[in-house]
C-alpha positions as CSV (number, residue, x, y, z in Angstrom):
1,X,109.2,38.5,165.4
2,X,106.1,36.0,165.4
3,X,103.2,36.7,167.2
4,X,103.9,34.3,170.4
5,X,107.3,36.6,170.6
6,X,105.6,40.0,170.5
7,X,103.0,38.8,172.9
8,X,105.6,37.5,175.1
9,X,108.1,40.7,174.7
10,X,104.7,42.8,176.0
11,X,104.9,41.1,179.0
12,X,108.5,41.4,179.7
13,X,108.1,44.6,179.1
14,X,105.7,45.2,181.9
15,X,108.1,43.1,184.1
16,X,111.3,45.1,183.3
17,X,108.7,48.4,183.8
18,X,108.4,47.3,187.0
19,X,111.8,46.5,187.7
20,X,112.6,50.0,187.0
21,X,110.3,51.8,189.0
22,X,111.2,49.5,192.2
23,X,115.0,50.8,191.5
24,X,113.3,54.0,191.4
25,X,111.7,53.8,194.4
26,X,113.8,52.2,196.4
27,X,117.4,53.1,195.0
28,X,116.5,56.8,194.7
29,X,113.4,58.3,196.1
30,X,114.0,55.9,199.3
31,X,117.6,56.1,199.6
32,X,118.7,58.4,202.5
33,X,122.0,58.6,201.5
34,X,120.8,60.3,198.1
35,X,118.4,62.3,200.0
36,X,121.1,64.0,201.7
37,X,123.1,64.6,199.0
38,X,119.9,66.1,196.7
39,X,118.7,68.3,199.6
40,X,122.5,69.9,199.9
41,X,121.9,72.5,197.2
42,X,125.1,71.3,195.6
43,X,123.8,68.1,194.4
44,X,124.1,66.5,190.7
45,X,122.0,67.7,187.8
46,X,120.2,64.2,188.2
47,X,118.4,65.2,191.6
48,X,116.2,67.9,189.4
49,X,114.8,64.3,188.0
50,X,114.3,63.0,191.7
51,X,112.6,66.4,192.9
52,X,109.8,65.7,190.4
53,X,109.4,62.1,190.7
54,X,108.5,63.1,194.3
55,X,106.5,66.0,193.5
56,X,104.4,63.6,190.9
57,X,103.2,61.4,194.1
58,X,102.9,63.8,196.1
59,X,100.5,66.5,194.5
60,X,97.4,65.1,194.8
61,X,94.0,65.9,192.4
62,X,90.7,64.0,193.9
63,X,92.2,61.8,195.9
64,X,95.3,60.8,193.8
65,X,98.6,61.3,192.9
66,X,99.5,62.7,189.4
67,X,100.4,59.0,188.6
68,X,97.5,57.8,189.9
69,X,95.5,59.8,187.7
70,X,98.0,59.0,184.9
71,X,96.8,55.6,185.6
72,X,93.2,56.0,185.7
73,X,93.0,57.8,182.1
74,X,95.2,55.9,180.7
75,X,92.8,52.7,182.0
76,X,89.8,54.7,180.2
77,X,91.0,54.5,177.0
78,X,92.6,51.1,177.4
79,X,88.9,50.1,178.1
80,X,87.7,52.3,174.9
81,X,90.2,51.1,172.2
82,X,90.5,47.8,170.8
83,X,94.3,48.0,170.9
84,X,96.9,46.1,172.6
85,X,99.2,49.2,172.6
86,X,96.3,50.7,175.3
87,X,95.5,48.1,177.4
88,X,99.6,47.9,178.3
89,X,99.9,51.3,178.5
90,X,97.3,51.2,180.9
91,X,99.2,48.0,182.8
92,X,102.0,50.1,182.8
93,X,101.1,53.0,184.2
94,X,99.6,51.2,186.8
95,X,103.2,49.6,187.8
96,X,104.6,53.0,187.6
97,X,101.6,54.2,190.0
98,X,101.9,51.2,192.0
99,X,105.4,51.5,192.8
100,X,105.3,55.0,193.3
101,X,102.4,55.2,196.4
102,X,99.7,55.7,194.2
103,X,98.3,52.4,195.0
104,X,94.1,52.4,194.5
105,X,94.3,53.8,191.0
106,X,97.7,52.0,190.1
107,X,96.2,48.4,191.5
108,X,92.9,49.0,189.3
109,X,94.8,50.2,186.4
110,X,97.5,47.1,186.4
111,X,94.4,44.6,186.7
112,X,92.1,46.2,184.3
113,X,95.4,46.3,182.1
114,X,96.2,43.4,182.0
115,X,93.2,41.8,181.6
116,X,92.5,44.1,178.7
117,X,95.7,43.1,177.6
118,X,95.1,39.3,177.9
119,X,91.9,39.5,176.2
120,X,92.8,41.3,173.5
121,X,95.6,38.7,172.9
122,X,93.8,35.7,172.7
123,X,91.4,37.0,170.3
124,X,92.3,35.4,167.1
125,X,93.0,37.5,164.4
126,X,91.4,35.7,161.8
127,X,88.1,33.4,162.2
128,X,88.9,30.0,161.5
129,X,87.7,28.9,157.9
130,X,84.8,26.7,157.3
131,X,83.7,26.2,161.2
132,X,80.4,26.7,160.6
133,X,80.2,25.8,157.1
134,X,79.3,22.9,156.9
135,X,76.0,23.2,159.4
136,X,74.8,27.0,157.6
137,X,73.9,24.9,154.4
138,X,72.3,22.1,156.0
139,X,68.4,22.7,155.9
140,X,66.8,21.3,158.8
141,X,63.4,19.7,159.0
142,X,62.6,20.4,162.6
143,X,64.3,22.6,164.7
């Protein structure tokens, strides 16, 4: 894959992230009709995975959810690695947070993110040969 490709599957990736935790949110959490069936003690073995999705946003520490804090670390080292791996995960788990009512920390996480993220992608890789060559032998007579 060429490096325009993995830069572009990064943010698909966030994009289909966010996909999923809307279905999340809205197909499952959301859904009444799932609700009911969950809370009727004879519900599939899938509703054990919806009981903690709710208990994550709903169990608060300073302020904010388990995802929001999720979101906030996750931001921290995204801001303290050079890596692009960091700076999406922090993206990410801002979506997630976002999504799932954790929206102060998720917001600031998707933004510092993605920023992170953009930056980090338009830093070349290599410095361009010979840019300043050409100038660094010159001698100057006056400055």
């Amino acid at each position: 894959m060429t490096l325009h490709g993995r830069r572009a599957a990064a943010w698909l990736g966030l994009l289909l992230l966010g996909l999923g935790a809307a279905s999340l949110r809205y197909g499952l959490i959301e859904s009444s009709a799932i609700g009911q069936l969950c809370s009727s003690g004879h519900g599939p073995a899938w509703c054990n995975w919806r009981q903690w999705l709710v208990l994550g946003f709903q169990h608060h520490a300073g302020g904010a959810s388990v995802y929001g804090v999720l979101a906030l670390a996750t931001t921290v080292l995204a801001l303290l690695s050079k890596r692009p791996w960091a700076a999406w995960l922090a993206a990410a788990a801002g979506v997630f947070a976002l999504e799932l009512y954790c929206f102060e920390p998720g917001a600031l996480a998707l933004l510092i993110g993605c920023l992170r993220l953009l930056r980090l992608q338009a830093r070349p890789s290599t410095p361009p040969l010979g840019q300043h060559r050409q100038r660094d032998q010159q001698a100057q007579s006056q400055p």
